[in-house]
N, C-alpha and C positions, 0 to 999 in steps of 0.2 A: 962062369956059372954053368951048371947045367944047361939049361934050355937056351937057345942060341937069341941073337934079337930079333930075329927074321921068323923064328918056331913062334916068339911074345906075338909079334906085330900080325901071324896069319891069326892066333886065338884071338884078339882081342877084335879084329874087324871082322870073325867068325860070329864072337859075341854080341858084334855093336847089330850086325844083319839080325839075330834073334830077336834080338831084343827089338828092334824097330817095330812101329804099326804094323800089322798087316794091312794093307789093299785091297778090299775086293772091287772088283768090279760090280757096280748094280747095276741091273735093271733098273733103266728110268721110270718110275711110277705110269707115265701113263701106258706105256707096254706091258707092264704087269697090270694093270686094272684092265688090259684091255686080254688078257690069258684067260685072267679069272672069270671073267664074262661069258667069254667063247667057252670055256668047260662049260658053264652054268646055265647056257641056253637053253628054255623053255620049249624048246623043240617038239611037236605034238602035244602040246599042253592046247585045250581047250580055253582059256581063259584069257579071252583078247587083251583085259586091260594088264594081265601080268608079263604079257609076251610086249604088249606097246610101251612100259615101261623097262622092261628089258632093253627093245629096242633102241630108246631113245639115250639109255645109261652107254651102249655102244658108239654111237654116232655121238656122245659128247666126248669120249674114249677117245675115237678119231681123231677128232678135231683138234686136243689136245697132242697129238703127234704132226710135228713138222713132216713138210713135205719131203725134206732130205733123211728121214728115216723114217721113210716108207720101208722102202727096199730090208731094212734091216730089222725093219718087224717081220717082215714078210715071212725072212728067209730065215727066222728064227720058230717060226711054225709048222706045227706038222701037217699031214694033209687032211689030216681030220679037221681042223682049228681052220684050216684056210677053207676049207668048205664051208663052216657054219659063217666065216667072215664075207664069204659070198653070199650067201645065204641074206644076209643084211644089207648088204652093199645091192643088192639089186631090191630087199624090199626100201631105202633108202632111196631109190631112182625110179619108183611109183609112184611119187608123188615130187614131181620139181621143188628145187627150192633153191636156197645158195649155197647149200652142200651138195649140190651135184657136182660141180666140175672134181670137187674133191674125192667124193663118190666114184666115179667115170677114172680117178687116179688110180684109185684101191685097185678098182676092176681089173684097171691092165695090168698091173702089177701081178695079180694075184693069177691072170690069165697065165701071162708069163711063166712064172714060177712052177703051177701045179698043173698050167695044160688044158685041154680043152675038155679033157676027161672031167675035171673040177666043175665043170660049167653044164656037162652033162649032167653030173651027178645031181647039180643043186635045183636043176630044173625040173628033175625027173621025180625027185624025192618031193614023196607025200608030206612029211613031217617040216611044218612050216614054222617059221622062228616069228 
């Protein structure tokens, strides 16, 4: 025959690979609901009840992220994103509760990651979330 069985055997496991699902990797919902937040912070808005429901859509966000992907939220943010996450994370630890120690996790994390520069930033900036 023309085409050898070894030329059959590479097309057809060429074909079976096309033809297969694609894979993607997702993002786990609550990392993605917790992106969309951080873009969308009310930041310098005037209007306490829309920034405190903001807020608290965040810190459910968290909550919903295990402790073992912290780190991988983290380091999947830019430093814009980890600012406004700080930003939260310390109005979060203004008022005690049982999401501080989780709070106090974010923190070091984020310290870590973006530096003490981040921390400057977020203390120093007017524009309150």
């Amino acid at each position: 025959s023309y085409h050898s069985a070894a030329s059959r055997q590479r097309r057809s496991a060429f074909a079976r690979r096309r033809s297969a699902p694609v894979e993607k990797e997702l993002v786990p919902q609550p990392m993605a609901d917790l992106d969309t937040l951080l873009a969308t912070a009310p930041a310098g808005s005037k209007d306490a009840a829309a920034k405190q429901t903001h807020a608290d859509q965040v810190f459910q966000a968290l909550d919903k992220i295990a402790d073992s992907k912290i780190d991988l939220t983290i380091d999947a943010m830019s430093p814009d994103a980890g600012d406004v996450l700080l930003k939260y994370v310390y109005k979060g630890l203004e008022t005690p509760s049982d999401r501080t120690p989780s709070l106090l996790k974010w923190q070091g994390k984020l310290a870590e990651k973006f530096g003490v520069g981040s921390i400057v930033r977020v203390l120093s900036d007017r524009k309150t979330v």
